[in-house]
N, C-alpha and C positions, 0 to 999 in steps of 0.2 A: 397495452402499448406504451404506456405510461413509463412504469414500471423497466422496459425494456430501454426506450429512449435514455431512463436515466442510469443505466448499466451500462448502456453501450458507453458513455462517455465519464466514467465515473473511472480514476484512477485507484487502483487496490490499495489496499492498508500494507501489504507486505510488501509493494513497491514502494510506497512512500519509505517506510521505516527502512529500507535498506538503501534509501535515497540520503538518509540524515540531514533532509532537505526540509525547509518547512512546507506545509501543502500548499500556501498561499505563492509561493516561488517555484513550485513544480507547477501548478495551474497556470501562473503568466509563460511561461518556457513553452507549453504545447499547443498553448489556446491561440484561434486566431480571430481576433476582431477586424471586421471590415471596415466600421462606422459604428461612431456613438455619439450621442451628445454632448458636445464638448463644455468644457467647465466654464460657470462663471456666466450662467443664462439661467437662474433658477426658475423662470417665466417658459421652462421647456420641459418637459416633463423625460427623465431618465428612459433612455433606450438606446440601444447599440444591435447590429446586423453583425452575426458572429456563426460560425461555424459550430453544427450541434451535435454532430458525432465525428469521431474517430476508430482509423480501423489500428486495431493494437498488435502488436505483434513481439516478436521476441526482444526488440528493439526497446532500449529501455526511452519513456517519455520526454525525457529533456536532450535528447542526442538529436545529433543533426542528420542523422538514418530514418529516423522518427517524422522528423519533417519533410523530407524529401518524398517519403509514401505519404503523407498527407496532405501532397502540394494543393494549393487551389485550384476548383478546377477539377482535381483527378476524379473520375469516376470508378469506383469499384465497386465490389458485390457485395450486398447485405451480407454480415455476417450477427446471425441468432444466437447469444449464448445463455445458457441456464444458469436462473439463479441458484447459487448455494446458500444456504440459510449459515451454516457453520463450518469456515474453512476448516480443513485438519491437515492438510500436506503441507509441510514445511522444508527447508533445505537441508540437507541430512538425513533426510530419514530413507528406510531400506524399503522400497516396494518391490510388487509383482506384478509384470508386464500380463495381459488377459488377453491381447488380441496379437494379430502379426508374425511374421516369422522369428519374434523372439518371444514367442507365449513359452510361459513359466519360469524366464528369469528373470532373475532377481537384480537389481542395482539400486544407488544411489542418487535420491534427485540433486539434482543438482546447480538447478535452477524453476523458479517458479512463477508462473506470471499467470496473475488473478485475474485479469483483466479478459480473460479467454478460456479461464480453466485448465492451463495447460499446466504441465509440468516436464522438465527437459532434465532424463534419468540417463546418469554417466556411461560412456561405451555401449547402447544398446537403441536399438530404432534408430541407424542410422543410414544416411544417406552419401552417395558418391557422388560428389561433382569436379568440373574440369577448370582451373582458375589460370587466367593469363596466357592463355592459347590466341596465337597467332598463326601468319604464313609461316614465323620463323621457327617459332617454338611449341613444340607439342602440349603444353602447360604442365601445371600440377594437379594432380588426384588429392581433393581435400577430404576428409570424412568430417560431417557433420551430423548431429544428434538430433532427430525433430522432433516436435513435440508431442506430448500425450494427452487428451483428455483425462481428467482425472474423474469425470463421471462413469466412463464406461471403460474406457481401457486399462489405469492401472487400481492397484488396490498395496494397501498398507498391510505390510509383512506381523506377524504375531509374533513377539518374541521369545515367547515359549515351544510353541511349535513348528517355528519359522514358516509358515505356511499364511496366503492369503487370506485378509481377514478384513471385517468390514468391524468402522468402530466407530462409536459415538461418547459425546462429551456429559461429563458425570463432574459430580462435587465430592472431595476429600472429607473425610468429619473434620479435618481444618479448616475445610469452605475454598481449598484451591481445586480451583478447576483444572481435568486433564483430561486425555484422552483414554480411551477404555475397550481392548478388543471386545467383540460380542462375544467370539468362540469360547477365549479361556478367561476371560472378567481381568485382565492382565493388563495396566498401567503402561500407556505406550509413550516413552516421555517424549517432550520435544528438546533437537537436537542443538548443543550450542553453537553448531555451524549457521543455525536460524539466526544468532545475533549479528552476523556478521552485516558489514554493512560498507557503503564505499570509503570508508574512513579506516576502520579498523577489521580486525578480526572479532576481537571479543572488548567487551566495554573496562576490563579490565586489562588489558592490554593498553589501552588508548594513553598515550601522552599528550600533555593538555600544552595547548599555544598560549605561552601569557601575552602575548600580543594580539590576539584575534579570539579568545577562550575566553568564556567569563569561568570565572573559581566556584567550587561547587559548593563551597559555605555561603557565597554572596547569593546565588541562587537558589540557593535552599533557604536564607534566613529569612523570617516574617519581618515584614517592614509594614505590616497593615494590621491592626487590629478591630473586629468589627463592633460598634456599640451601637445602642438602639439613641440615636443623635440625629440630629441634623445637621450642614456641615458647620453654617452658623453657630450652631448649640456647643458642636467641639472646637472650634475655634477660641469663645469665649471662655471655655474649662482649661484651656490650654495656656488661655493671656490672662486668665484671674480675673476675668468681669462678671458680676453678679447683677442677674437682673431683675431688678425689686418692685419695678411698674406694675400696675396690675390693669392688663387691658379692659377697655371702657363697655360695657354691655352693647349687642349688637342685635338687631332686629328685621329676621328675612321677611317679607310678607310674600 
């Protein structure tokens, strides 16, 4: 149950990263604290009345769609979802539909969200609804895509046989990790469409703000070196003081 509690409210790794957000600013955006102990009483021991799960949906976490299904208050239905030990679907890549009336083809996901196991694969599973129907107007017919489980309904395309395949992750004699159909032993790469993210397309692509960017030599350069010191001890190497005292014998009983 444990285990469960902390998946249900636990934001994915490939949502974060195509967030370009730090995690600590995606967690304050969806969290909702009722009450905590306010600052500046260290005679109070830390505690806060907070909301411990959330239901996730297609809706990415920091939108205001997001909140509205999570008002206070709402009651909805437990939703159970399986852990995966090692994600492998990512955006881009070509699978095959298993269940439904589009069993056996093939698309592109297109969107992915870990948080449910779902995966939302281009032009297929999809649904008709009626938007902006009134007395006056008949509305519009929108076609949306819903989602798949990635445990049972789709599966990752082989790209040697183009045919459904199940694969797991393997080490290169480099030591890079990839993915690896079971069927033909065949390298199923991941797709650069995965880098994308709400900023850019590809990391290469991206043009830097020098107003708001930091430069990526300032952030790459070492400004710290580690020595076996104390900070004392490096301070005094640094200002040329040498310490010639030799402390006085001590005596624990």
């Amino acid at each position: 149950m444990r285990i469960f509690n902390f998946l249900s409210k636990k934001v994915g790794d490939l949502t974060l990263k195509y967030s370009n957000l730090p995690e600590s600013y995606v967690k304050r955006s969806y969290e909702q604290v009722y009450w905590k102990t306010p600052k500046g009483h260290p005679q109070y021991n830390d505690a806060q009345v907070a909301r411990k799960s959330y239901r996730f949906t297609t809706h990415r976490p920091w939108t205001v769609q997001f909140a509205r299904q999570n008002e206070r208050g709402a009651r909805r239905k437990k939703v159970f979802v399986e852990p995966i030990g090692e994600w492998s679907f990512f955006k881009g890549d070509r699978v095959e539909i298993m269940v439904g009336r589009d069993k056996g083809k093939q698309g592109i996901v297109m969107q992915v969200i870990q948080e449910r196991n779902w995966v939302i694969v281009e032009g297929l599973n999809t649904n008709l609804r009626v938007v902006g129907k009134d007395k006056d107007f008949p509305g519009i017919v929108v076609q949306t895509e819903a989602p798949l489980l990635v445990t049972t309904d789709v599966k990752l395309v082989d790209p040697e046989s183009l045919k459904a395949t199940e694969v797991e992750w393997r080490y290169t004699e480099d030591g890079e990790k990839v993915r690896v159909s079971k069927s033909s032993s065949r390298i199923i790469p991941i797709p650069k469409s995965a880098e994308e993210t709400i900023d850019y397309k590809s990391k290469t692509l991206y043009i830097d703000n020098p107003d708001k960017d930091t430069v990526a030599d300032d952030a790459a350069k070492i400004t710290f070196s580690p020595k076996l010191q104390t900070f004392e001890m490096d301070v005094m190497e640094s200002m040329g003081i040498k310490e010639d005292r030799v402390p006085a014998k001590s005596y624990w009983y």
